[in-house]
C-alpha positions in Angstrom: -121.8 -95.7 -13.0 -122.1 -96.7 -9.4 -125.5 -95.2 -9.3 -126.7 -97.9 -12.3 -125.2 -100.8 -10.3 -126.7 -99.5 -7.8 -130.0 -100.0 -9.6 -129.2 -102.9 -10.9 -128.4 -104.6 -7.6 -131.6 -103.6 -6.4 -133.5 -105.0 -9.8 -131.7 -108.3 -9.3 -132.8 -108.5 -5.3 -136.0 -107.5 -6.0 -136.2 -110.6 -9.0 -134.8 -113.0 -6.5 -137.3 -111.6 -4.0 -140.1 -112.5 -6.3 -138.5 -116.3 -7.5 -138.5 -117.2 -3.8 -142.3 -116.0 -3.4 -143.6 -117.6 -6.6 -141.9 -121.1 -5.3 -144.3 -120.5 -2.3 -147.2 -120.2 -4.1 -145.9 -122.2 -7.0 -148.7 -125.0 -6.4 -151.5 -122.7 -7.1 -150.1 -121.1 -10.7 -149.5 -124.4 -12.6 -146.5 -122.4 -14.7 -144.9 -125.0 -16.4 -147.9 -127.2 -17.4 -150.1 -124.4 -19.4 -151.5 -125.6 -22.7 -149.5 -126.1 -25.3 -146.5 -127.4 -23.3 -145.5 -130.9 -24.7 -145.7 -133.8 -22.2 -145.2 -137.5 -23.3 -145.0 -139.8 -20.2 -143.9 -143.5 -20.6 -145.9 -146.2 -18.5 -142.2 -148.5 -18.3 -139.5 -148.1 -20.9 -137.9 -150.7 -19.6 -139.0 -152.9 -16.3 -138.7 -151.4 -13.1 -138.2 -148.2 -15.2 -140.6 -145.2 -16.2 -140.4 -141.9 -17.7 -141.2 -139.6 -19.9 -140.2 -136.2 -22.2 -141.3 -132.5 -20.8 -141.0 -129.6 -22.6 -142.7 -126.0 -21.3 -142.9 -124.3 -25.1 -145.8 -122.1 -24.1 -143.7 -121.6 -20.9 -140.5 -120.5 -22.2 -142.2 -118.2 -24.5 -144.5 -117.0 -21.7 -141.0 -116.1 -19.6 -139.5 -114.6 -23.0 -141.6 -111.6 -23.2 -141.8 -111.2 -19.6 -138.0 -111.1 -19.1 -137.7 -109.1 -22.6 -140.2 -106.5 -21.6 -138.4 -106.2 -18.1 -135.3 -105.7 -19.9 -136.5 -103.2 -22.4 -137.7 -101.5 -19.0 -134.6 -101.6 -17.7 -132.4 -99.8 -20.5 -135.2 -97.5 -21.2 -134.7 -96.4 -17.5 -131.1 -96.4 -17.1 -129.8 -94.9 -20.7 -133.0 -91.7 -19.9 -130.6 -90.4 -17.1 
């Protein structure tokens, strides 16, 4: 048990690791404005106001099967030993 924890510890570093170097570099991969991600941007809804509606569905779907497949990964390992 303390062995997968352990592991997992390690995993979750090793993620945060990653997060903090992809910020870094973040300005080169345009992640969250692929095609197919829905962006409506308002000139001024009101006066003195703008804005607009973003939402990354090619993104989120893009981080679903990563995340899934590093999951799968991740029981495959842990329930082999």
């Amino acid at each position: 048990m303390s062995k997968k924890l352990l592991l997992l510890g390690i995993i979750f570093t090793g993620l945060g690791i990653l997060f903090i170097i992809f910020s870094l570099i973040s300005k080169k991969i345009p992640l969250f404005r692929l095609p197919g991600d829905i962006i409506i941007e308002e000139k001024e809804i009101t006066p003195g106001l703008t804005g607009g509606i973003y939402f990354p569905v090619v993104s989120c779907l893009l981080i679903s099967i990563i995340l899934t497949l590093l999951i799968n990964l991740v029981v495959y390992i842990l329930s082999k030993k």
